[in-house]
N, C-alpha and C positions, 0 to 999 in steps of 0.2 A: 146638647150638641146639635150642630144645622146640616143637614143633609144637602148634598147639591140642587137637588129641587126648590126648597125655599130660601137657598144663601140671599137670590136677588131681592127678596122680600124684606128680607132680615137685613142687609143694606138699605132697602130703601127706609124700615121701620129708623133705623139708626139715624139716619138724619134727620126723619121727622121728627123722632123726639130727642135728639140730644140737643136741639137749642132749648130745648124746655127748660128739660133736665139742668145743661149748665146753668140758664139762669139762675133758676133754685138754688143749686148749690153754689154760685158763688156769692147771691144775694145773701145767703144763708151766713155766709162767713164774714160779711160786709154788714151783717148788721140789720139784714131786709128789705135793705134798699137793692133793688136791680140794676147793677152797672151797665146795662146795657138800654141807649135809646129806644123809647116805641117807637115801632111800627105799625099802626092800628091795630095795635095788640096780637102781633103776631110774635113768634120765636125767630129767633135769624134764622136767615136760611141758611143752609148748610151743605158745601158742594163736593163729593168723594172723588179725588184722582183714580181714574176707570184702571189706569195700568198698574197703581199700586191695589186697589183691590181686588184686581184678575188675581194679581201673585197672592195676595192674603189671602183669600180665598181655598187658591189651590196649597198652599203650603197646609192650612185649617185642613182640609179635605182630608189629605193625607196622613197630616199627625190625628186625628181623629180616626180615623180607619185603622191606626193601627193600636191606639189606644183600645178602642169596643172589641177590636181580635184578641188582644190581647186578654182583658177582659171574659170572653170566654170561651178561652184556653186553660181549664181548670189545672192543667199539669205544670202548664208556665209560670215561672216567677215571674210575680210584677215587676216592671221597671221600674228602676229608682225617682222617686219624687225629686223635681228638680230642685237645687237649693233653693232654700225662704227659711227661713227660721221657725214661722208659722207651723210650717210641716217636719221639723223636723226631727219632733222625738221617734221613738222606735212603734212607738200605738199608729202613726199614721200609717208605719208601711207594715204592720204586720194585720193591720183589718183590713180586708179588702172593700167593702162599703167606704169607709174612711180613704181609703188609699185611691180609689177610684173618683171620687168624689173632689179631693186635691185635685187630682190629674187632671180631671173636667176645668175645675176652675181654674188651673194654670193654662191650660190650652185658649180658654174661653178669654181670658184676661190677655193674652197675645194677641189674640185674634182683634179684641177690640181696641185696644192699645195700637193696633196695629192701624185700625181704622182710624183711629184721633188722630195720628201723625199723616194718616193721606187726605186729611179735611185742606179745601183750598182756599185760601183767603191771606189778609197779613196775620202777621206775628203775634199781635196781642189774640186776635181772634182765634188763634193755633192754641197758643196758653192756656186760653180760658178752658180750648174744649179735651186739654191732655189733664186740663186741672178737673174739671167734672167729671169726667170718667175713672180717675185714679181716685176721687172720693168715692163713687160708686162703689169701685170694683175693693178698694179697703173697706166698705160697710156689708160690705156680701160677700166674705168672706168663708166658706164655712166652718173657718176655727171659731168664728163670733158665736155661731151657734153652739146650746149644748147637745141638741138633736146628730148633729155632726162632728162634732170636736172627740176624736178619737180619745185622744189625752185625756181632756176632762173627762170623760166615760169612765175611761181606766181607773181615776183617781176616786169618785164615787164611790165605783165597786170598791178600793182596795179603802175605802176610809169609813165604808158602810153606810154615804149618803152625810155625814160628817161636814166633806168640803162642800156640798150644795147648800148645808147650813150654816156654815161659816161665810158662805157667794151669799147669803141672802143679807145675813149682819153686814157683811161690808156694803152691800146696795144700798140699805138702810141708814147705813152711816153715811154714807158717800153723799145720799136726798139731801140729807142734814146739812150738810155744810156746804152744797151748792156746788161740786164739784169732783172731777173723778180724783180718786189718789194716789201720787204715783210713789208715794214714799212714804214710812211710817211717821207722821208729823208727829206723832207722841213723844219722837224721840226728841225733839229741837224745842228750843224755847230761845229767843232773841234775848243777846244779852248775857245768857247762863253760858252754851255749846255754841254759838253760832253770833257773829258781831261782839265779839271778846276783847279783841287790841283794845286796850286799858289806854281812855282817855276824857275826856270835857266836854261837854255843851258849852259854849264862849257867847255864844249868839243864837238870837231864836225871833223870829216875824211869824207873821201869818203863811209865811210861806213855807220855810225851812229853819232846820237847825244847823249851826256851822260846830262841827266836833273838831278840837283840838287833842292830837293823842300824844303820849307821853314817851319824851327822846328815848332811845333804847342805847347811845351814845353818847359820851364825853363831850362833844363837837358835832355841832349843828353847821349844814352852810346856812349862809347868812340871806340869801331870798330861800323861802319858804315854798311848800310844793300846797298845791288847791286841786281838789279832786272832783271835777263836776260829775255825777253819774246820771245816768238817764233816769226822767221823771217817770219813767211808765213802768219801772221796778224800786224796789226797794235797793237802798245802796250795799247793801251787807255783801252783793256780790262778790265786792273786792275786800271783804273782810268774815269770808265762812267760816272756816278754820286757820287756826295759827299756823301749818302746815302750807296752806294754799292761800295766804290772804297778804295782795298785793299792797293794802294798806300797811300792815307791819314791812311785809319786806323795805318798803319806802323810806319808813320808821327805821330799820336795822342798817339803813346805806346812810342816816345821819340828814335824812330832810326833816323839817318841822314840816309834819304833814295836818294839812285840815281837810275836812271832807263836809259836801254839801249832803244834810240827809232832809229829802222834802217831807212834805206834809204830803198824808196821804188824802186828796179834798173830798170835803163834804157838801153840802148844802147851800154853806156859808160861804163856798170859793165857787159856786156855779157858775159864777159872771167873769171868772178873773182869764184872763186874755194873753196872749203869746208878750204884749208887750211889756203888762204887769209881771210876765217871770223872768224877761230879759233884764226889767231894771231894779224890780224889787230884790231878785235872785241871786242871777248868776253875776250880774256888776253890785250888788249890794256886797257877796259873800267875797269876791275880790279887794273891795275896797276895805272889810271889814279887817281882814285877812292881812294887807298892810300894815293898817293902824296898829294891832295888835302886835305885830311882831316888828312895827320898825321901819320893813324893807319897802326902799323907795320903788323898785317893782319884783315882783313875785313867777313863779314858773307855775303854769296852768296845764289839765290835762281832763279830758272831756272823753264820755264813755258814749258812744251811740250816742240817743237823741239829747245824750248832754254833751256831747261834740258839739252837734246842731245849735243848740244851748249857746254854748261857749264863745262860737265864733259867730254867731250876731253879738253877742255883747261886745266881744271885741271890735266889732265893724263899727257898732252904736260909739262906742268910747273913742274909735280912730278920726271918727265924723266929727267928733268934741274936741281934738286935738290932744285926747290921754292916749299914752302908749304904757298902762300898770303893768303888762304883762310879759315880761323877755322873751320867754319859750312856751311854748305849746305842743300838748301831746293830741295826736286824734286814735282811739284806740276805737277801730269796728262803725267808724262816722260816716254820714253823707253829708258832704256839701254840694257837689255837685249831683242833682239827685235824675242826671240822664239814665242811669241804669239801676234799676230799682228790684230785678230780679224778679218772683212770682209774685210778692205783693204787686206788679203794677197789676196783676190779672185785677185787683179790687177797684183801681182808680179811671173815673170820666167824670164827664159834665154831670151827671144821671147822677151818681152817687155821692160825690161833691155836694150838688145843692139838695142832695135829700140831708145829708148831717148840717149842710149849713140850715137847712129848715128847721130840723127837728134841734139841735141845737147850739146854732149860731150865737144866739142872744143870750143864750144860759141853758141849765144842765149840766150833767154828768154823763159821762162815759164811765161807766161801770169796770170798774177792774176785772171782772172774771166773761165778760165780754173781747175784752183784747187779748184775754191768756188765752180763752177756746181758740180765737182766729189763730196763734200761734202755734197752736197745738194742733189745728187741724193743717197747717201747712206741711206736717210729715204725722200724717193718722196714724197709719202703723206703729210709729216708735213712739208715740204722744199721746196715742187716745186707746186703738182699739188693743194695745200690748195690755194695756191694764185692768181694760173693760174685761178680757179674758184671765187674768189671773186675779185680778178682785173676785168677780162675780161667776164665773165656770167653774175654776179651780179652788177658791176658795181661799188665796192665798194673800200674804200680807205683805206689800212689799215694801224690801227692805231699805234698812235708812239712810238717806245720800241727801247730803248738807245741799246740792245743789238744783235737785228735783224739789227739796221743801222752801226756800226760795221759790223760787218758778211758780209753787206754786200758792205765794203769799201777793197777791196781787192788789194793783193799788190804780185810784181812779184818776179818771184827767177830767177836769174842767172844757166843757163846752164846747167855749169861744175859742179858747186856747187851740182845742183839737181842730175845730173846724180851719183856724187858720193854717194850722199846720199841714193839716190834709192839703187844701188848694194851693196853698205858696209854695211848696214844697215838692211832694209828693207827683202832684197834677200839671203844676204850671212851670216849678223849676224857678224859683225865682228868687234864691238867693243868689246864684251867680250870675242877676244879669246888674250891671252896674245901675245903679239908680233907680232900679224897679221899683225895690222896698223901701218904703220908711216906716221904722222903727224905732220906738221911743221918741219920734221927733226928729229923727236923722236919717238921712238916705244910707242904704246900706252897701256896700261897697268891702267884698271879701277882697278885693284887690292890694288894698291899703292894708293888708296882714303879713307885715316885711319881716317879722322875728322868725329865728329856725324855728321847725318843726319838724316832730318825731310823728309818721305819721303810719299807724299799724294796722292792716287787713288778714283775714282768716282764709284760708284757703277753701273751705268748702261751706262760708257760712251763707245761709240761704234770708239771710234779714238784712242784711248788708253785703249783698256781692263785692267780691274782692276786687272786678270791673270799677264798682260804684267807689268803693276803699279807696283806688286808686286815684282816680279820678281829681282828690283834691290837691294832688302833685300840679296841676296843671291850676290850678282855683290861687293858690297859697302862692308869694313872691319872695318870702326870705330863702333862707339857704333850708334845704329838704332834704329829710330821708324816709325813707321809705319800705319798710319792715311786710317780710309774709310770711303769717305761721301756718303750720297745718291743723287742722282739723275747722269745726264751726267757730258760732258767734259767739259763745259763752265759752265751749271748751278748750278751743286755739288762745283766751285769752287770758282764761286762770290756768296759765301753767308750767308752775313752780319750778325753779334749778333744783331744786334737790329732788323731784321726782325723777330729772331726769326721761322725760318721755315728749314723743313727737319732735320737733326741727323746726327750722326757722331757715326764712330766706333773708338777703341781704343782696344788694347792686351799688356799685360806686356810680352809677350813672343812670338820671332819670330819662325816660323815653316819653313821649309820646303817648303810648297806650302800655298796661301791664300785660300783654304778651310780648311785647317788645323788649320790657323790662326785666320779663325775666330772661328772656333768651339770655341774658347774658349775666344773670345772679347767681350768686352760691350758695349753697343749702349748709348748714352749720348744724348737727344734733344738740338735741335740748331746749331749752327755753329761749323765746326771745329778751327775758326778764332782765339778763344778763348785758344784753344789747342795749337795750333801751335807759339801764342803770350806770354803765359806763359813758355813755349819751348826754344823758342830764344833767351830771358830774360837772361836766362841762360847762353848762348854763347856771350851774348850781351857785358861782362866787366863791370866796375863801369862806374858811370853818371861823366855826365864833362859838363862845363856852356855852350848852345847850340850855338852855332856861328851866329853873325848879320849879315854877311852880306853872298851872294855864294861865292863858285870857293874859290880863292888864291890868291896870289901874282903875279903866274906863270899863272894861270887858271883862268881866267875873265869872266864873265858872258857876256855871246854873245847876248841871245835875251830870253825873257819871254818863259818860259812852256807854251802849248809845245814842240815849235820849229816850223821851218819848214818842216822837215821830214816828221812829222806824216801827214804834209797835202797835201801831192803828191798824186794826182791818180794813176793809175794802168792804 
């Protein structure tokens, strides 16, 4: 803690070195590259507002003076450790070393927290340096430690040093396989517990497998449902468990559902390019999807960056004069990518042409390189929760179909990324009319006149629900526009028969989504419900479900879910 005599110094150290500092750490989460321009090799500079740091200061001064009185006042009860989860079994507040040591760091962590938010500059500049700090201050923790970690102490003594040899097996395993663990992967096997809805491989390229899964219904409608999921996970997403797997549920409302499952690229796909998966892909696995079943056009729905996916093929095929596709879902997508949330802290010129250098031309983007950046965007619940009960405590955690997912990661090609990053991301340049050409076609999200169901999370931090929104204003057919609670993944698998979380709804589009909701109802349960009565609609009349997969032309290759989905990374 900083006595009034050095605060001013200890301010001034703080600016000196938190432009450092963020660089590092957000270089670090970018990949290495520095987002930020040189300066002839300086740090930015960094300027504190004088009147918010009088008050942080004096507030610091004060909860620190009574903190160390407190402290020693052997008769006094400590004060209660403020809520964090970190702290709060009963070992923290019954050691006083342990409890004191909290206390420090919770103060300490305000106080600089306090400072990040009085840094004067613009907005991305603010980002970065609330984003550097709040790594810091999650890496220096003193639950991380076992010198500090009350809890783990405890559990040592009561296991006779047991759990530091069981912290050391899991470290040792953890080396292995190149990554922390946040669930017991022994349990899952793809296929066995996990990607089960019983269905076909129909088709298969270099790129992906198109799964055809089997009616669960008498009566099929007669256009067919296509499942684009994003390339930078495994699609199993939306098929974990029979419980929670919105590919059956889709299957159980009487769609003939197919789903895109990619390849996970190696070596052999280092060169392949955003255009290569626009047309070998996502309009190959459309048209394939037709043929196979008939329908002169089909209902389409796009997960995240296979949203993105989605609707340039659509743009590409609109440019052609094909309209295959009636309705379209955007479930957690950006089209319009003005608000990009705390990933923009990653994105400029600097860091742009360091991945277009390094692998513009070809390469791979490592899969467990893009899951750490996602993981280190919420450290605490993603990295260091585990770091401390793998390796402190000793413990194994437990098995959740959605954490082993997450953490089965899959690579992206090159060229591909790098496009993605700049046209997207940086420059914004799917929604400007005629910017792009793709596959040969100017791209124009304008000319996208079929409804759409288009659905955002309420508190997901990879897709702001800002960002979610936004394609209401991109998109020209008839629109609605869905908002669940919770994140990116968990607002979106979740199930009517759990019965848990709410969903928003507005008969009237706005302008911006605070506008939008001012005036929406909130409905308990699922939006699944919503979205299924929705589609229904788009869906056509019913037709007797087909017995066997594929075609005449289109043969079923090998049992759901394929091979694909079961490539490492």
């Amino acid at each position: 803690m900083y006595s009034e005599a050095n605060w001013t110094k200890v301010a001034q150290q703080f600016q000196e070195t938190l432009g450092s500092s963020m660089q590092k750490a957000v270089a670090a989460m970018s990949g290495g590259a520095s987002p930020f321009p040189p300066k002839s090799g300086a740090s930015p500079a960094l300027q504190l507002d004088s009147t918010k740091l009088l008050e942080i200061q004096q507030a610091y001064l004060k909860d620190a003076s009574a903190l160390w009185n407190n402290g020693l006042s052997p008769n006094d009860a400590p004060a209660s450790l403020p809520k964090d989860r970190r702290f709060a079994s009963e070992a923290w507040q019954s050691n006083p070393l342990a409890h004191f040591s909290a206390s420090s760091y919770m103060l300490n962590s305000q106080a600089l927290m306090g400072m990040a938010e009085a840094v004067e500059g613009d907005e991305k500049t603010k980002a970065r340096v609330r984003f550097a700090v709040e790594q810091w201050l999650a890496a220096v923790a003193p639950s991380n430690f076992l010198a500090l970690n009350a809890e783990a102490q405890k559990k040592a003594i009561e296991t006779k040093g047991e759990s530091i040899a069981q912290g050391l097996h899991n470290l040792m395993h953890d080396l292995r396989q190149g990554h922390v663990s946040m669930t017991d992967e022994s349990n899952f096997e793809v296929g066995k517990n996990v990607a089960t809805t019983e269905g076909a491989v129909v088709y298969e390229n270099a790129y992906f497998q198109l799964l055809e899964y089997k009616p669960l219904t008498a009566k099929v409608f007669e256009k067919p449902l296509l499942l684009v999921p994003p390339c930078i996970n495994k699609f199993y997403i939306l098929d974990l468990q029979p419980a929670n797997s919105l590919i059956r549920y889709a299957v159980e409302q009487g769609h003939r559902t197919f789903v895109v499952s990619w390849r996970n690229p190696d070596e052999s796909m280092q060169d392949k390019t955003w255009d290569d998966y626009i047309e070998n892909a996502a309009i190959e696995a459309i048209q394939v999807t037709r043929e196979i079943t008939g329908a002169k056009t089909i209902n389409a729905l796009g997960f995240c960056v296979g949203g993105t996916i989605l609707a340039t093929a659509l743009a590409v095929q609109a440019a052609r004069g094909e309209k295959p596709v009636s309705s379209v879902t955007f479930l957690t997508s950006l089209l319009d990518f003005s608000d990009t949330g705390i990933l923009d802290i990653f994105i400029d010129e600097t860091a742009v042409k360091f991945r277009e250098m390094q692998m513009g031309q070809g390469g791979l983007l490592k899969g467990q390189d893009l899951a750490s950046t996602f993981s280190f965007l919420r450290p605490n619940d993603l990295v260091w929760n585990y770091v401390v009960g793998n390796y402190l405590k000793g413990e194994t955690p437990p098995p959740f179909d959605l954490l082993y997912w997450n953490s089965d990661s899959t690579n992206l090609p090159g060229p591909f990324y790098a496009w993605y990053l700049r046209n997207t991301y940086f420059e914004n340049n799917l929604v400007k009319h005629g910017k792009l050409t793709v596959c040969g076609q100017p791209v124009d999200l304008s000319k996208l006149d079929m409804p759409a169901y288009i659905y955002g999370s309420r508190e997901d931090h990879i897709v702001p629900i800002q960002g979610a929104y936004a394609s209401t204003q991109v998109l020209k057919g008839q629109k609605r526009f869905v908002m669940g609670a919770s994140g990116h993944i968990a607002g979106v698998i979740n199930p009517p028969a759990k019965n848990k979380r709410s969903f928003w709804t507005g008969n009237k589009l706005a302008l911006t989504h605070d506008a939008w909701l001012t005036g929406a109802t909130e409905h308990p349960g699922s939006w699944w419900t919503d979205w299924s009565t929705w589609l229904k609609r788009q869906a056509g009349k019913q037709i007797a479900a087909p017995k066997s997969y594929g075609s005449r032309k289109y043969k079923a290759i090998e049992p759901a879910p394929g091979r694909y989905v079961k490539v490492k990374a």
